[in-house]
C-alpha positions in Angstrom: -52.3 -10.0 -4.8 -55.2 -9.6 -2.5 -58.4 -8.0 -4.0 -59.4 -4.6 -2.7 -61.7 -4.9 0.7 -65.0 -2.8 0.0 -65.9 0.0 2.3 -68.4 -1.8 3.8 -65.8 -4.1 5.7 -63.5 -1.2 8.2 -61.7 -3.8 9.4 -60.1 -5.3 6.5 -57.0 -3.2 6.3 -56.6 -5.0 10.0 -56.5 -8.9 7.5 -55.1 -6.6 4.3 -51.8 -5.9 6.6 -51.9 -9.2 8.1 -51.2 -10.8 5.2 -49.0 -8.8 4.0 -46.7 -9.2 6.5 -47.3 -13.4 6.4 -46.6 -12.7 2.7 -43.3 -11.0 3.5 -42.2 -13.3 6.1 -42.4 -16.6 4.1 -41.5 -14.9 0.9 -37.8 -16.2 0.9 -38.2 -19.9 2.1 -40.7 -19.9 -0.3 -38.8 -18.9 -2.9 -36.3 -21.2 -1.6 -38.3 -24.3 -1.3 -39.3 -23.8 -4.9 -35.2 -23.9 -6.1 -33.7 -26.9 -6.7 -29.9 -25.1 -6.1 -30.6 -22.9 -3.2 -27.1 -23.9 -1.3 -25.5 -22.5 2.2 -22.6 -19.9 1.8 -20.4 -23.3 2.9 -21.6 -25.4 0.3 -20.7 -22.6 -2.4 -17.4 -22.2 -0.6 -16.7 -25.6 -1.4 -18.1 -26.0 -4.7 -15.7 -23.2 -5.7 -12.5 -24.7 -4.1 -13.1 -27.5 -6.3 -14.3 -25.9 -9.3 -12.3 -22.9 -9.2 -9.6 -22.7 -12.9 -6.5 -20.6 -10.8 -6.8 -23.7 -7.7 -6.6 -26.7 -10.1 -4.2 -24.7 -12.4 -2.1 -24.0 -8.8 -2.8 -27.3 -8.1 -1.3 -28.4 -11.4 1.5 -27.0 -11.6 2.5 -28.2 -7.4 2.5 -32.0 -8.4 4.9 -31.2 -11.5 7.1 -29.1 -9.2 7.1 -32.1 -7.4 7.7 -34.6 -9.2 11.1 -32.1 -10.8 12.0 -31.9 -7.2 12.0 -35.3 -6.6 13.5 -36.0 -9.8 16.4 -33.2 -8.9 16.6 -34.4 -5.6 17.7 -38.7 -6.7 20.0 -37.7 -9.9 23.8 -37.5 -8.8 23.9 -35.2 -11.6 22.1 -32.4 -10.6 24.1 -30.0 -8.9 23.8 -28.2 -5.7 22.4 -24.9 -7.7 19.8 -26.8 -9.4 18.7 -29.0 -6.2 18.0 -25.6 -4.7 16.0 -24.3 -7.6 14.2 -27.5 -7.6 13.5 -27.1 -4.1 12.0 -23.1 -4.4 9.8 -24.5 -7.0 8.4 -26.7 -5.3 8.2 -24.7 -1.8 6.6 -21.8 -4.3 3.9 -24.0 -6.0 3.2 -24.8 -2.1 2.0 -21.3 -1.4 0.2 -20.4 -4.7 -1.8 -23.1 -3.7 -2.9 -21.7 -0.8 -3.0 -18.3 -1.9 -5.2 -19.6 -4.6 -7.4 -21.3 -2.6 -7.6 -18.2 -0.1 -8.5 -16.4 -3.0 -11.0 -18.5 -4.4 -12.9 -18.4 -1.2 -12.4 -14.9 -0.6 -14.5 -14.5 -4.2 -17.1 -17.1 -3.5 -18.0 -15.3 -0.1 -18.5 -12.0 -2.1 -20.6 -13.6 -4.9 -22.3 -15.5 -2.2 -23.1 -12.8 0.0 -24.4 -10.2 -3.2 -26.7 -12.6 -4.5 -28.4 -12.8 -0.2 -28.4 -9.2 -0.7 -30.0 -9.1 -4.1 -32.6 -11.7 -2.8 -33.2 -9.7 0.4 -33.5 -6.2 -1.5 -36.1 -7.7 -3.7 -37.9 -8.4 -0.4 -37.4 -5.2 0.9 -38.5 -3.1 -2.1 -41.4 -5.5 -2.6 -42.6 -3.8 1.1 -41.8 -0.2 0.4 -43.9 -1.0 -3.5 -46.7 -1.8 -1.2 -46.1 1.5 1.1 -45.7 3.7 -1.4 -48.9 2.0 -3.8 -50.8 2.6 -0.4 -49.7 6.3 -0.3 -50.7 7.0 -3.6 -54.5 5.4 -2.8 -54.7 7.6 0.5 -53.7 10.9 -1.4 -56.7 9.7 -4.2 -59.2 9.8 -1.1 -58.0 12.4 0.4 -58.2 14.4 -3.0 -61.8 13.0 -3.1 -62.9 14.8 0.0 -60.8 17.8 -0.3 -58.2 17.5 2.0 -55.4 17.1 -0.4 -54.4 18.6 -4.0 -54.2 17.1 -7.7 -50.1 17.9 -7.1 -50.2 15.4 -3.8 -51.8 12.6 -5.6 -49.0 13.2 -8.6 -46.1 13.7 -5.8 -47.0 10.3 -4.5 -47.9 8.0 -7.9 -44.5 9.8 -9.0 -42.8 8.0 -5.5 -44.7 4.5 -6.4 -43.2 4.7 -10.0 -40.1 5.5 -9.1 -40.5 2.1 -6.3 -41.7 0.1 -9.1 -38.8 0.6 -11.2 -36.3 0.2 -7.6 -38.4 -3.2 -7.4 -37.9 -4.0 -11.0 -34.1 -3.3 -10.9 -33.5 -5.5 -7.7 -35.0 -8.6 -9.4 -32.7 -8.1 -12.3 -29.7 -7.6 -10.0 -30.8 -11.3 -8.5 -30.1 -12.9 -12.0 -26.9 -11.0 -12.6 -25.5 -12.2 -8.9 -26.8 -16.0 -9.1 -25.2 -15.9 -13.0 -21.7 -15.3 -11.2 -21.9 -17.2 -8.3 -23.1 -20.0 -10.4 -19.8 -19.5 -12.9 -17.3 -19.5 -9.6 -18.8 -22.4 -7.9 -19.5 -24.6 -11.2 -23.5 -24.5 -9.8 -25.2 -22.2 -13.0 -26.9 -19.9 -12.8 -30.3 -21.3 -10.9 -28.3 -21.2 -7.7 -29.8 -19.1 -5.0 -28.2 -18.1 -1.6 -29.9 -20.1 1.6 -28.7 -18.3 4.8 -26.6 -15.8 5.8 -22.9 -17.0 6.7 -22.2 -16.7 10.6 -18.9 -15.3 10.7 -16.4 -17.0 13.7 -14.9 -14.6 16.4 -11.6 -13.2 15.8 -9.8 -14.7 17.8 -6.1 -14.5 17.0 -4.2 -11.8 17.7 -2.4 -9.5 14.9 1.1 -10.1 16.8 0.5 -13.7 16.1 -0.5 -13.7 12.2 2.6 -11.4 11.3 4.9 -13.9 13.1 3.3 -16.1 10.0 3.3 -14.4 7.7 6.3 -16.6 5.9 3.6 -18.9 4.0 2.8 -16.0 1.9 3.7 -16.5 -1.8 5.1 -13.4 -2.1 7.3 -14.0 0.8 8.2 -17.8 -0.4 9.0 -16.2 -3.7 11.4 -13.1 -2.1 12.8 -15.9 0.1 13.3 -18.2 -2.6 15.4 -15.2 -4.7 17.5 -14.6 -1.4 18.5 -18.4 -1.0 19.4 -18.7 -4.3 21.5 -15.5 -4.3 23.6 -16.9 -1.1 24.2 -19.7 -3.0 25.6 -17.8 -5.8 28.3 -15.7 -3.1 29.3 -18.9 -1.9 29.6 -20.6 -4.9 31.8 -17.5 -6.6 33.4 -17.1 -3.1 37.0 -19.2 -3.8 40.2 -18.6 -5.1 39.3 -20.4 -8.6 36.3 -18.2 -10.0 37.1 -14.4 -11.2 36.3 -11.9 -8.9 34.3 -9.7 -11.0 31.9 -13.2 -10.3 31.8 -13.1 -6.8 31.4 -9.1 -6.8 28.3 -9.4 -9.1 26.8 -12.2 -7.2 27.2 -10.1 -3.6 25.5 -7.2 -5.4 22.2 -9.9 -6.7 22.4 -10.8 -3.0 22.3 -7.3 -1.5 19.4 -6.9 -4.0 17.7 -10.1 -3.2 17.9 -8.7 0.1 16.6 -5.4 -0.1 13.7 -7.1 -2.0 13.1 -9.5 0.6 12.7 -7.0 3.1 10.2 -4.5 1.2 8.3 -7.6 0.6 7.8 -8.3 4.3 7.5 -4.8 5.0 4.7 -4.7 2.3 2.7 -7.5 3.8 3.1 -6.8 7.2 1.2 -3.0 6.3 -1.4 -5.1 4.2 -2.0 -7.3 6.9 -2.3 -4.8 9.9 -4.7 -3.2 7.5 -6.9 -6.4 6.8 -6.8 -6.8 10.6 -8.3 -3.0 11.2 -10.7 -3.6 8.7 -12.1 -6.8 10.6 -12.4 -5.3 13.8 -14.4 -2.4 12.4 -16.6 -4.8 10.9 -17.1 -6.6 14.1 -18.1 -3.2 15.8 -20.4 -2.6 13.2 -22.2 -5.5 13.2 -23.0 -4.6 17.1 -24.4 -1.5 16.4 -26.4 -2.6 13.0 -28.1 -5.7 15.7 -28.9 -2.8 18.0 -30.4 -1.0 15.7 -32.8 -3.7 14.3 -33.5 -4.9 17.6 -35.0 -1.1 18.9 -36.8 -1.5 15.4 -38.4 -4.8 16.4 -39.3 -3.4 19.7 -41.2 -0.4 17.6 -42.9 -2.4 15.6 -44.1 -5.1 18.8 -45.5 -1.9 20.2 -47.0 -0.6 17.5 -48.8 -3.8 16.4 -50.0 -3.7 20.0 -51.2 -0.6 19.5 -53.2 -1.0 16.3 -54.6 -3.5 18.3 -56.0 -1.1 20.7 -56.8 1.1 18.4 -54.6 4.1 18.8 -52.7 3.8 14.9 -53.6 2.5 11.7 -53.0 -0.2 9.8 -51.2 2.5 7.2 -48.9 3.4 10.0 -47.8 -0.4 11.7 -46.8 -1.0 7.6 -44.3 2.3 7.7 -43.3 1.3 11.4 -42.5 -2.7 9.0 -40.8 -1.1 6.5 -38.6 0.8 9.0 -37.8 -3.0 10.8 -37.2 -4.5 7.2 -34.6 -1.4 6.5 -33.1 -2.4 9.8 -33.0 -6.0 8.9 -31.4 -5.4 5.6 -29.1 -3.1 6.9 -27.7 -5.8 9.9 -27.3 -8.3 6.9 -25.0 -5.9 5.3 -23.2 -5.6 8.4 -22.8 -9.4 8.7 -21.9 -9.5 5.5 -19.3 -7.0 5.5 -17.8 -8.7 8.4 -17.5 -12.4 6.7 -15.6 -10.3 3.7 -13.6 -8.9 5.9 -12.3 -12.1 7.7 -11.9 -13.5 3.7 -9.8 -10.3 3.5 -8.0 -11.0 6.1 -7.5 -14.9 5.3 -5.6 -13.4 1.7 -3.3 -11.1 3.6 -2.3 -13.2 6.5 -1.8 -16.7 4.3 -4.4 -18.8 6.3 -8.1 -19.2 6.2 -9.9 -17.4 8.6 -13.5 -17.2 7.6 -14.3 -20.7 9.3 -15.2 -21.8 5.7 -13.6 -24.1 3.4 -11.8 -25.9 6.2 -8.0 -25.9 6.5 -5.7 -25.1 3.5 
């Protein structure tokens, strides 16, 4: 920290302020520089697609539904019931795949983007630490000369403590989010978050992701049950097998049926949802980079204006602190956005984030 300017120096809050604000602004690429894992929200992506236990397990268990299917597929001996089963395996095993990939990406994103907040919050309680430190030494002259009370000066060392101890939390809270990020992406726990993710355009629209939705593995899986039971009918449905047989296997298929349908009306609600929740994201995001940008407009003007003299340096560090609560709060925004679109990519069955690449 920089040592206290003397009195005899009035314009060293002026450098004092200066500095801090340097400080602040190079505070994260410093930290960054110094990291040997700082990675991109893509690179963690990635790292956790191939690192991720439910992918390689999903990924597993398709090449030995393959290979069964295969195996079902060239033996003469197999019959037309378990061809088909062979087949629904191996279709399933498909889309667990994805879903588990969707998934795993869906999870990265959210570590990714916690630990950027974490690091950005320590950033941002660092600066209201200073504000509220500088507070407390105003109320101490101002008690000095009279013009405040021993209950002021208490009031505001009371509001620095309780900053400290914000500060002191938000550091801890960057551990805790690089430990887990580090776990899903196979990184440890050194990593730390480089930028924030730009989240694409949505672009499709929500006609055209419910007309495929049929990738979903709990659509394959209701699909699967329904081709199966329609075997079954037709199967029982001769004059040579009992017809207690071919009524139980037309009530397994009205069932299959019935199943297959709630499971498309299921997704088709979750997915209209996801969709809703993306597009209120997007909205917000707009207003949050309004927001920020009349901040930075304050804050030009009133570092022009401590210039000419008409503020103090004590005021141009609230009127930073109010841009830096702007700044954190569009970075929420962002990030609430790119965890929507992951959202999203789980409920309609295909990877919309613009990370990861195609499934």
């Amino acid at each position: 920290m920089n040592p206290t300017p003397t009195p005899a120096h009035p314009r060293a809050p002026h450098l004092r302020l200066s500095l801090l604000s340097a400080a602040l602004l190079s505070a994260a690429p410093a930290a960054h520089a110094q990291g040997t894992q700082a990675v991109s929200g893509g690179a963690a992506v990635t790292a956790a697609l191939k690192a991720g236990a439910d992918v390689n397990t999903a990924q597993a268990n398709l090449t030995k539904a393959q290979a069964a299917n295969r195996a079902a597929q060239a033996d003469p001996a197999t019959l037309v019931a378990g061809k088909l089963n062979a087949k629904n395996a191996e279709t399933l095993a498909q889309a667990q795949v994805r879903a588990a990939k969707l998934a795993a990406i869906q999870n990265a994103i959210g570590a990714y983007n916690a630990l950027l907040e974490a690091q950005e919050n320590v950033e941002l309680q660092t600066l209201q630490t200073q504000v509220d430190q500088k507070a407390a030494q105003v109320a101490q002259v101002k008690l000095g000369i009279g013009n405040a009370t021993a209950l002021d000066v208490q009031n505001a060392q009371n509001t620095l403590s309780g900053s400290q101890q914000t500060l002191a939390d938000a550091r801890a809270q960057v551990n805790l989010a690089a430990a887990k990020l580090g776990t899903l992406t196979g990184l440890g726990s050194g990593v730390r978050a480089g930028s924030v993710i730009t989240a694409p355009k949505l672009s499709v629209t929500l006609s055209a992701l419910q007309n495929a939705l049929g990738g979903l593995s709990s659509l394959v899986g209701a699909a699967n049950d329904l081709s199966s039971a329609q075997l079954s009918v037709k199967l029982a449905d001769n004059d040579f097998t009992p017809a207690r047989t071919l009524q139980d296997a037309r009530t397994a298929l009205a069932n299959a049926q019935r199943a297959a349908d709630t499971a498309s009306k299921n997704a088709q609600q979750t997915l209209a949802s996801a969709y809703q929740g993306a597009q209120n994201a997007a909205e917000l995001l707009v207003v949050a980079q309004s927001r920020e940008a009349a901040a930075q407009k304050t804050y030009t003007q009133d570092a022009a204006r401590l210039k000419s003299g008409t503020i103090s340096a004590v005021e141009l560090q609230g009127t930073q602190l109010t841009l830096k609560k702007a700044q954190f709060s569009r970075l929420q925004a962002q990030n609430n956005l790119t965890e929507a679109l992951a959202a999203l990519s789980v409920a309609a069955g295909q990877n919309l984030t613009g990370l990861g690449g195609t499934l």
